[in-house]
N, C-alpha and C positions, 0 to 999 in steps of 0.2 A: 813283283819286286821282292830280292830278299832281305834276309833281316840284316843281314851285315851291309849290304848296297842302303837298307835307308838308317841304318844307326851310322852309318857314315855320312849321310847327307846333313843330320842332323848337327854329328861333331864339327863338322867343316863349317857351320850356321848360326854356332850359338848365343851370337846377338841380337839376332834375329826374333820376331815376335811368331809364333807358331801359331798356322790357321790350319783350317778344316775349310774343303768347299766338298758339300756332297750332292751338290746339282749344279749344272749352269747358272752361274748369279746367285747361287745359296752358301753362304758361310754357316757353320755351326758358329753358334752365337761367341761373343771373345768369353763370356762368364763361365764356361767349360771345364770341367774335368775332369783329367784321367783317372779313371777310378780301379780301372785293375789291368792287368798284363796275363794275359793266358797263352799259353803254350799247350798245343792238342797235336798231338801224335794221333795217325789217321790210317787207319789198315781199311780198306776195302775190298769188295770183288768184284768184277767187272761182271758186265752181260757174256762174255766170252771167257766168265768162269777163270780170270787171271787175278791174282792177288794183287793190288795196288798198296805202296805206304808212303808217307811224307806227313810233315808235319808244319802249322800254321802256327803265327802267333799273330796273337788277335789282341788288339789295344781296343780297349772299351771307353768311348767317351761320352761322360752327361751331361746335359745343359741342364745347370737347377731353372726352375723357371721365374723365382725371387729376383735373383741377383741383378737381372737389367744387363745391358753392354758395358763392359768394363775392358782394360786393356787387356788382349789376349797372351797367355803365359807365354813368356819367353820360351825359346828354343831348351836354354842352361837349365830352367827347371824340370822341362819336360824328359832331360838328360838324368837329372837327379831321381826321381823316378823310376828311372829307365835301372841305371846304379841298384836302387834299393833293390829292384824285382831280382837283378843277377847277382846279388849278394847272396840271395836266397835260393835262385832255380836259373841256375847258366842257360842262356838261349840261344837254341842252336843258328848258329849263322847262315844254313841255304836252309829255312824257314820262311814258309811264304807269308806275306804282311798283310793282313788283314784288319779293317778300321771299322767297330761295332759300334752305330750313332743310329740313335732315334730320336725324335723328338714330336712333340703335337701335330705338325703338319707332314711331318716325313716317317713312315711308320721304321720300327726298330730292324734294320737290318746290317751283313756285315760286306763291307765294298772292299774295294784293293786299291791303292794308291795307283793311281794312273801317270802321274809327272810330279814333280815337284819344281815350284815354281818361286821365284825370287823377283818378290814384285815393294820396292822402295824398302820398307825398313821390313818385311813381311816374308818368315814362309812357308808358302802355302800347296799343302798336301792335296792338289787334287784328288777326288775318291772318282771312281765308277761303279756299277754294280757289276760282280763276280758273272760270270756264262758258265751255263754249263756246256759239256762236251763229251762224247762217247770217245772214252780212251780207248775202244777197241780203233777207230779212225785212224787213231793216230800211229796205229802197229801196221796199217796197212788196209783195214778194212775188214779184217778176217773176223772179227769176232774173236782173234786169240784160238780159236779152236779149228784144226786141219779140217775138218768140214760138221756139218749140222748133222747128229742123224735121230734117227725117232724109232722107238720098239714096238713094232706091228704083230701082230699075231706071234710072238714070239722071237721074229729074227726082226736085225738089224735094218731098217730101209734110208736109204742115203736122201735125206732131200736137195734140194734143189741149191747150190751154193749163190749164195746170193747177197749181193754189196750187204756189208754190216749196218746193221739198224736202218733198215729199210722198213718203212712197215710188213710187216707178213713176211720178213726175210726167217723168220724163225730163228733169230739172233736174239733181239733187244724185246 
């Protein structure tokens, strides 16, 4: 999901009391808080030697472990928040959404919004965990590179072209 797809979920919702679920049956507790908004710009390179970029924003949420269940922040506050951060650093809008939660029983990592969900007065940001994936796949297979080759005794020898990231495809 991007950032503008869910800062518009939010605007359309803002009576609404804003949850977190980051397992089947698991809310992040209502005593919650957003504690910061990062924006990461992302260059990488692929197994097939292609340059990748895009950029995440990643909302960071903590459960203090004082406070007990209280009602969970409204939608509008969560907006208010939302205001401060781009008052200060614009966010870019096809930005992938990213939700960083950890707490004692679920160790700290960052999930992607899967659905958002509008359950009575409630709503609630289902999370999943991120997958990874060989973008070379997603070009076709190739590894991004017209074939594999390897320097033998001096000349060039072609190896064997062979589905990208394969084991022992000499891709990945």
């Amino acid at each position: 999901m991007n950032w503008e797809v869910f800062k518009a979920q939010l605007t359309a919702n803002t009576g609404l009391k804003l949850q977190f679920q980051y397992a089947e049956g698991q809310r992040v507790d209502a005593s919650y808080h957003i504690t910061e908004i990062k924006q990461a710009p992302i260059t990488s390179v692929d197994c097939g030697g292609v340059m990748n970029a895009w950029t995440e924003i990643i909302i960071q949420l903590w459960e203090p472990v004082s406070e007990g269940n209280r009602e969970a922040m409204k939608v509008e506050k969560a907006l208010s928040i939302i205001n401060v951060v781009e008052k200060a650093m614009p966010l870019h809008p096809a930005a992938t959404v990213k939700i960083e939660f950890g707490n004692q029983q679920f160790d700290t990592r960052q999930l992607i919004p899967k659905s958002i969900i509008i359950a009575d007065t409630n709503l609630i940001i289902d999370l999943r965990p991120d997958t990874v994936q060989c973008k070379a796949i997603e070009r076709g297979g190739n590894c991004g590179t017209p074939e594999v080759e390897s320097v033998k005794k001096g000349e060039m020898q072609n190896l064997a072209s062979a589905s990208c990231c394969t084991p022992g495809s000499g891709c990945c």
